[in-house]
NUPAVO-915320 format. One record per residue (C-alpha): residue number from 1; x, y, z; residue in three letters. Coordinates in pm, 1 decimal. Example, Ala and Ser with C-alpha at 12.3 -4.5 7.8 and 13.67 -1.06 7.14 Angstrom:
// NUPAVO-915320
PAMI     i          x          y          z    aa
PAMI     1     1230.0     -450.0      780.0   ALA
PAMI     2     1367.0     -106.0      714.0   SER
// end
This chain:
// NUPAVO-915320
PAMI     i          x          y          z    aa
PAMI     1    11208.9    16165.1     2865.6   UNK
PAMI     2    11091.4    16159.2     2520.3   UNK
PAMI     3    11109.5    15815.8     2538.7   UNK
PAMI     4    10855.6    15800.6     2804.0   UNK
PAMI     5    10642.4    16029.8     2641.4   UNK
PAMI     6    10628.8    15836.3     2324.8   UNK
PAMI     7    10556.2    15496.9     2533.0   UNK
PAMI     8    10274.7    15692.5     2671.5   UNK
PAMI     9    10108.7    15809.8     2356.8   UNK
PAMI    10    10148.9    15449.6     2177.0   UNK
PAMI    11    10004.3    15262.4     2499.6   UNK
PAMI    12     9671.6    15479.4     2512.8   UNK
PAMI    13     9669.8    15478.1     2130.4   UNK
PAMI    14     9678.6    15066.7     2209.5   UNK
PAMI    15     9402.9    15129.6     2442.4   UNK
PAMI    16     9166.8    15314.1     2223.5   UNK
PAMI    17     9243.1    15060.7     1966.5   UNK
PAMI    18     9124.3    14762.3     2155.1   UNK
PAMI    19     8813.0    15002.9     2259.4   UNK
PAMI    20     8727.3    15057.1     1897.3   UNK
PAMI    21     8558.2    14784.6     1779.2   UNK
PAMI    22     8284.4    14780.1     2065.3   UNK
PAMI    23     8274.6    15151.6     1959.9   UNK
PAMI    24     8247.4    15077.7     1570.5   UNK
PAMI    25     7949.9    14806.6     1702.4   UNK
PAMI    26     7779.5    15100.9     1869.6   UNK
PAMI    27     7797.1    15316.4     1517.7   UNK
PAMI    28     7703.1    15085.5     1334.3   UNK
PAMI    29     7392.5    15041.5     1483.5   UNK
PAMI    30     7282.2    15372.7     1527.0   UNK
PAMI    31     7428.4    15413.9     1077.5   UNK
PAMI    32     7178.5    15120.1     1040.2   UNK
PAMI    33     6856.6    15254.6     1266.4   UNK
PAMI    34     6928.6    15599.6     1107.9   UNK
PAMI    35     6919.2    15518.5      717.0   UNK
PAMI    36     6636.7    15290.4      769.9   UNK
PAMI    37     6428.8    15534.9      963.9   UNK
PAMI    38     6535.8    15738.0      667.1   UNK
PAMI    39     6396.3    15530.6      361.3   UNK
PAMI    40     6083.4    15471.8      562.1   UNK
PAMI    41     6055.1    15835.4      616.3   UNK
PAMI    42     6118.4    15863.9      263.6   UNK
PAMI    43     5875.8    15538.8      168.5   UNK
PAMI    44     5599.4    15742.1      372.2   UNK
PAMI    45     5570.2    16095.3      201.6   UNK
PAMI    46     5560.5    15875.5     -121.1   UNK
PAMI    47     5276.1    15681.9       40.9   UNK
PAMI    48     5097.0    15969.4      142.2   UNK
PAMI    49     5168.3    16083.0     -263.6   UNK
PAMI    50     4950.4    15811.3     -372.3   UNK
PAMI    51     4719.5    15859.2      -96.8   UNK
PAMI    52     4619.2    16199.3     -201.8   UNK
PAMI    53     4585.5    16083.6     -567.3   UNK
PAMI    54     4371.2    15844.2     -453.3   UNK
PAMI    55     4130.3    16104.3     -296.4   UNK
PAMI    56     4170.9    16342.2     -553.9   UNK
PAMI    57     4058.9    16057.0     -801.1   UNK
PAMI    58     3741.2    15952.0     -581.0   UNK
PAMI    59     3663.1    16320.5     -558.7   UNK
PAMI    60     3692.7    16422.6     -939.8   UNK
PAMI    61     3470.8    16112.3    -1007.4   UNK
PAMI    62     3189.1    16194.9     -795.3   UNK
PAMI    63     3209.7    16530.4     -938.1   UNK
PAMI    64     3157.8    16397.6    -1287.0   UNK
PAMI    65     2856.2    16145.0    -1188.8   UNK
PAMI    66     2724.4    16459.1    -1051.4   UNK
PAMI    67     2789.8    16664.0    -1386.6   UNK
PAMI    68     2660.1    16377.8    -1643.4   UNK
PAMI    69     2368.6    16335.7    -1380.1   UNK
PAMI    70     2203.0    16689.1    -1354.4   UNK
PAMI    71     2378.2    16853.9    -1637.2   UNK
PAMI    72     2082.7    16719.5    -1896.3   UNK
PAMI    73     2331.4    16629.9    -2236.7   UNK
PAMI    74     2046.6    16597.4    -2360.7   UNK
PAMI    75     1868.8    16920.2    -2365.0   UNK
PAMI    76     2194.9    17041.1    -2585.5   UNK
PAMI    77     2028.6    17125.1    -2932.4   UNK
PAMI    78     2383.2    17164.2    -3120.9   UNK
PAMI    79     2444.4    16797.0    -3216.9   UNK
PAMI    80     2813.7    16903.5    -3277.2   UNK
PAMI    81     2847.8    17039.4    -2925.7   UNK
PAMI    82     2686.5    16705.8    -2736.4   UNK
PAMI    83     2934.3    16459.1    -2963.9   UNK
PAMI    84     3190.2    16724.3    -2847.2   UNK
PAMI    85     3110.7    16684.6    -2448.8   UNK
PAMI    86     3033.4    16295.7    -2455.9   UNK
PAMI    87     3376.5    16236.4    -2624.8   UNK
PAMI    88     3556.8    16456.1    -2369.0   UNK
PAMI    89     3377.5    16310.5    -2095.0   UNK
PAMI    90     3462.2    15940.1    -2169.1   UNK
PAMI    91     3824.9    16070.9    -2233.0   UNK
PAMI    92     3802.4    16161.6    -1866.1   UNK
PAMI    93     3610.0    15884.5    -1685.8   UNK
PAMI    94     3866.5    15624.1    -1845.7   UNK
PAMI    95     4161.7    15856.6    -1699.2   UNK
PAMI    96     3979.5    15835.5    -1362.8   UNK
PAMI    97     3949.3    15450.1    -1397.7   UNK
PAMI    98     4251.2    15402.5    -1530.7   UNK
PAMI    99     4412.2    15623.9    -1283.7   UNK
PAMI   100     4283.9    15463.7     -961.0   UNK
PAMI   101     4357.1    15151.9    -1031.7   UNK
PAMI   102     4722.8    15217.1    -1137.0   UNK
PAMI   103     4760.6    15474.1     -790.7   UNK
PAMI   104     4577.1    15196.3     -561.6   UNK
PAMI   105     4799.2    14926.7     -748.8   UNK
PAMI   106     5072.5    15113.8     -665.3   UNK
PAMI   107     4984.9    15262.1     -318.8   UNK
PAMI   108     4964.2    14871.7     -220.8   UNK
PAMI   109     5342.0    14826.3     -332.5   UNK
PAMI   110     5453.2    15104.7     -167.9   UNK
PAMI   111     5258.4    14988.0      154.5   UNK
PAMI   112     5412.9    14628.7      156.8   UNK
PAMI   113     5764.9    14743.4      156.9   UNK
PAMI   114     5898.0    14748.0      511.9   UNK
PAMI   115     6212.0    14846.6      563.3   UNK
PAMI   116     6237.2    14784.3      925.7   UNK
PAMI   117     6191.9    14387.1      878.5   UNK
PAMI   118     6275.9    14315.6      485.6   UNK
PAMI   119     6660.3    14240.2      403.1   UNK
PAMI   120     6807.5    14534.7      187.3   UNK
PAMI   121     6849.2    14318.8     -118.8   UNK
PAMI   122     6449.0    14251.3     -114.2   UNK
PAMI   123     6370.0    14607.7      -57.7   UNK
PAMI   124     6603.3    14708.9     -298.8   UNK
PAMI   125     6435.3    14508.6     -553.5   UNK
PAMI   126     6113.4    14627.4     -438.3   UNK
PAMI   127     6212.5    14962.8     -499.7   UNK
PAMI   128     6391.4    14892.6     -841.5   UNK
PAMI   129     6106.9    14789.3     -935.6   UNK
PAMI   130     5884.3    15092.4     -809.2   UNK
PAMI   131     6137.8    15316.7    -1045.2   UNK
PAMI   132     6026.0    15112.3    -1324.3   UNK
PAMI   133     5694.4    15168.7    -1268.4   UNK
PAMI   134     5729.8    15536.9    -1198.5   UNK
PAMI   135     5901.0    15578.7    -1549.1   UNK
PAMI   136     5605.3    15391.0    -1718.5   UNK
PAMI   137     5416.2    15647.8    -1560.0   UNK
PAMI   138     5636.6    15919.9    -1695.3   UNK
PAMI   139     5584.3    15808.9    -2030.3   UNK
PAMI   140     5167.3    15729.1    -2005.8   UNK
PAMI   141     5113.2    16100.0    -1852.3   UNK
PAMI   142     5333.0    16261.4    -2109.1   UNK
PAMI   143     5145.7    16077.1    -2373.3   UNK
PAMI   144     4788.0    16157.6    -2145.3   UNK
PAMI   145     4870.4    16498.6    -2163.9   UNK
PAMI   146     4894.3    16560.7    -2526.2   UNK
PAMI   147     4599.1    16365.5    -2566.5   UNK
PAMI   148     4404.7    16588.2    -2319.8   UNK
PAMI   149     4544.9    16939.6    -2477.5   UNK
PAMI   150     4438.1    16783.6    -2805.5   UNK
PAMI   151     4086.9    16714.0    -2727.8   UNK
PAMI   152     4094.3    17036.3    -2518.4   UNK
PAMI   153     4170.1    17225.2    -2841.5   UNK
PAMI   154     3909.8    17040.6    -3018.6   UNK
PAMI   155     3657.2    17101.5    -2778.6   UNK
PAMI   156     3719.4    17471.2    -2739.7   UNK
PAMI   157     3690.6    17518.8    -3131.2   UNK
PAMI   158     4077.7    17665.4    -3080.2   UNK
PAMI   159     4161.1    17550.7    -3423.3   UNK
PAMI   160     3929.0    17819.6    -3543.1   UNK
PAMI   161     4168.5    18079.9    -3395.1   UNK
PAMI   162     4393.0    18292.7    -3588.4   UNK
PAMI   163     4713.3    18126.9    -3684.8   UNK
PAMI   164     4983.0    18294.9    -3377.4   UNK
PAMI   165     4698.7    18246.3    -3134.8   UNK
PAMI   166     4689.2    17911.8    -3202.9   UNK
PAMI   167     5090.8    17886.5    -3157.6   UNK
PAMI   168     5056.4    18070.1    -2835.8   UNK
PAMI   169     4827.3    17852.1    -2687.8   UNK
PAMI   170     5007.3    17531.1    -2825.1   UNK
PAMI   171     5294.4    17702.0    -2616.0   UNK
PAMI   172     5096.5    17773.8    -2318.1   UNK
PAMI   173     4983.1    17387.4    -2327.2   UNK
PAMI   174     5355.8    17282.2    -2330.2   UNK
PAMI   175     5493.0    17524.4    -2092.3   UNK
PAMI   176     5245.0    17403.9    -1873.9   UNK
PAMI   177     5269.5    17044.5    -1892.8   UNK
PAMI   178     5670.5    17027.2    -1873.0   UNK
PAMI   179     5625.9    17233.3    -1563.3   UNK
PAMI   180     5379.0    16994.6    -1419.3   UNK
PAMI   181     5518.0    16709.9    -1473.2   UNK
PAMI   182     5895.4    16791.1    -1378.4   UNK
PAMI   183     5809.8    16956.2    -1050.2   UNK
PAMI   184     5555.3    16666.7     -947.5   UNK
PAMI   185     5811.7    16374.1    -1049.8   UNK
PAMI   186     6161.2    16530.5    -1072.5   UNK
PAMI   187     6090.3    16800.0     -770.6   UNK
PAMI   188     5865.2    16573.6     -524.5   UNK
PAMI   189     5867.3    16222.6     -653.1   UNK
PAMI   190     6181.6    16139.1     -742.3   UNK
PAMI   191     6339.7    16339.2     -467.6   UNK
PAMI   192     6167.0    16079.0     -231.5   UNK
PAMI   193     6312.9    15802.6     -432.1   UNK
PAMI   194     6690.2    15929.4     -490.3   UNK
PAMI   195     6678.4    15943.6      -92.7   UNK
PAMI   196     6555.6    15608.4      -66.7   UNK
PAMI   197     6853.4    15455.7     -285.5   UNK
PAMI   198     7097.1    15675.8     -139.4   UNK
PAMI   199     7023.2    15499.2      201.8   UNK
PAMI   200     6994.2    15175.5       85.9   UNK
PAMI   201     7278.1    15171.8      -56.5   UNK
PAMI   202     7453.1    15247.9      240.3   UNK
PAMI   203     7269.0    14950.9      393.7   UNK
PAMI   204     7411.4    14729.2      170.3   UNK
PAMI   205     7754.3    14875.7      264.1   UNK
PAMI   206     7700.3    14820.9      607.3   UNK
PAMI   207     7458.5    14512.5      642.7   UNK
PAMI   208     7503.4    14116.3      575.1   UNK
PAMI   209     7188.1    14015.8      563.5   UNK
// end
């Protein structure tokens, strides 16, 4: 009887066996579809990132024609002052150049990666090389930002201030800047991108393209 039993068990084991593979097919499929819906997903929101810098860029020009147009620099009497707001100004107009042109340059990469007709090994090197790029950027906007709170603190006659007011607001500027630029790159950006990998790599587990 046990016999039987055990006959039994081992010839639908057999069966499922033989069934598996058309099964495994099926998975494997639906694993593929699913973590490259995912990256693109993923590809998007970053997309839509640059997209918004883009506009915010645009904007932030135009409001600085608008400033240098009707704000008269030129009626300022203090001579100090007016070297003050034209240095501060160019400071900021070659951010906004600079700026858009890296976030369209980018935006552009980020647009001709498609994941639903590349092979993983050429969208994995597209996206190795978008990491690259975003730790260049890193580095440039740490480096912009101390640059900015510099001339900020020249501008605003700061270094006039009384010596722990002067350390609290040198604090202030690097509390806020670490804060910034963590939760923008580590929090958003980055999240995006570990996501990305993560499901390419399992792509390249799965596929043999």
């Amino acid at each position: 009887m046990e016999l039987d039993e055990l006959k039994k068990s081992w010839n639908a084991l057999d069966k499922h066996l033989q069934k598996s593979p058309v099964t495994d097919a099926g998975q494997l499929a639906e694993l593929i579809t699913t973590y490259r819906t995912r990256a693109s997903k993923s590809l998007k929101s970053i997309s839509n990132l640059q997209r918004a810098s883009i506009a915010t860029g645009v904007v932030v020009a135009l409001l600085l024609m608008s400033i240098i147009a009707f704000a008269g620099l030129q009626e300022v009497e203090n001579p100090q002052v007016r070297i003050k707001v034209l240095v501060f100004t160019a400071f900021i107009a070659i951010t906004i150049i600079g700026g858009l042109w890296w976030d369209i340059k980018v935006y552009q990469w980020i647009k001709n990666i498609h994941v639903d007709e590349m092979p993983v090994v050429e969208v994995s090197r597209r996206i190795t090389t978008f990491k690259r790029w975003m730790k260049h950027e890193v580095v440039a906007i740490c480096i912009w930002a101390v640059l900015f709170n510099g001339l900020y603190y020249w501008l605003m006659n700061f270094y006039n201030a009384p010596a722990l007011l002067q350390a609290l607001i040198i604090m202030l500027f690097i509390v806020c800047d670490t804060l910034i630029i963590y939760l923008l790159y580590k929090k958003v950006l980055y999240k995006h991108l570990n996501n990305i990998n993560k499901n390419i790599e399992e792509l390249k587990d799965i596929c043999t393209e």
